[in-house]
LUMTIVO-197927 format. One line per 4 residues: for each residue z, y, x of C-alpha. Coordinates in steps of 0.2 Angstrom, whole numbers. Layout:
BEGIN
Z,Y,X  ...
REM end
This chain:
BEGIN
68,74,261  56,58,255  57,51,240  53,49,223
67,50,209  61,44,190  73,47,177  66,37,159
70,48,145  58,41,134  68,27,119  62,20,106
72,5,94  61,-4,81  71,-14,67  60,-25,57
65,-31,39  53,-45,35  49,-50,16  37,-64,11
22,-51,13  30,-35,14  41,-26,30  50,-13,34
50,-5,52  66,6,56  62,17,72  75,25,80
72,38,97  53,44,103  38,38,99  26,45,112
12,39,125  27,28,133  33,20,116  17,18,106
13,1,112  30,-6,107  26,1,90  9,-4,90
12,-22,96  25,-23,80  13,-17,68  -2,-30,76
11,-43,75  17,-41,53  -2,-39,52  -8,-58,61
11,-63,51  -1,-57,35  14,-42,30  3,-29,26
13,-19,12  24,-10,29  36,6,27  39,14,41
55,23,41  56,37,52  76,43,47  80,43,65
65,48,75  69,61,85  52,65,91  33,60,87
18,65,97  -1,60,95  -1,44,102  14,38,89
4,46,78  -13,38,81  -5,22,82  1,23,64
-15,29,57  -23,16,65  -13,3,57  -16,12,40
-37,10,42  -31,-12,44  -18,-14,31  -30,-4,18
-45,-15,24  -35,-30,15  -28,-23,1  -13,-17,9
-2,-3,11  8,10,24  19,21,21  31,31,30
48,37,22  62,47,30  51,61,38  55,77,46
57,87,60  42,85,73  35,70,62  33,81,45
28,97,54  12,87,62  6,78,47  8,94,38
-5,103,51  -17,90,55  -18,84,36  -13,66,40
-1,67,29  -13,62,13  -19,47,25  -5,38,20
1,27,5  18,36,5  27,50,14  45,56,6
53,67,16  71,64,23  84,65,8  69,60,-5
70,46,-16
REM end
């Protein structure tokens, strides 16, 4: 039997809420090495808009790895270099377990766990 059967399991919905210079970024599924450019072309895109005060709300991710991870710390290093802020709310599950372990967690602005205010 020939053939090659892919199945995509891999989702990820971002949700942005613009203000004047502020957003906030609702994702919703995986990010991983198939979903990071999707969150990465967002972020890119607020920061050329000039939004560089960004929350990322991470309520309803179900799944994080170091390639969703990299590409949040990288937008961290080019909001702080204009004044500017991100922070990440919502967190747990597979998302608070790694920022606990590598100590990214301190790297950003804000980090309150799911059910924190």
């Amino acid at each position: 039997m020939t053939g090659v059967y892919v199945q995509v399991v891999a989702d990820l919905d971002v949700e942005v809420q613009r203000g004047s210079r502020d957003a906030l970024v609702r994702l919703s599924g995986d990010l991983d090495k198939l979903t990071a450019p999707l969150l990465k072309d967002t972020l890119v895109t607020l920061f050329t808009e000039g939004r560089v005060q960004v929350v990322i709300d991470a309520g309803r991710l179900e799944f994080c790895d170091s390639s969703g991870l990299w590409v949040l710390v990288e937008h961290r290093r080019r909001v702080a270099a204009q004044a500017g802020s991100l922070g990440i709310v919502g967190v747990h599950g597979v998302l608070h377990r790694v920022l606990d372990v590598t100590g990214l967690r301190a790297a950003f602005d804000r980090v309150d766990l799911r059910g924190q205010v």
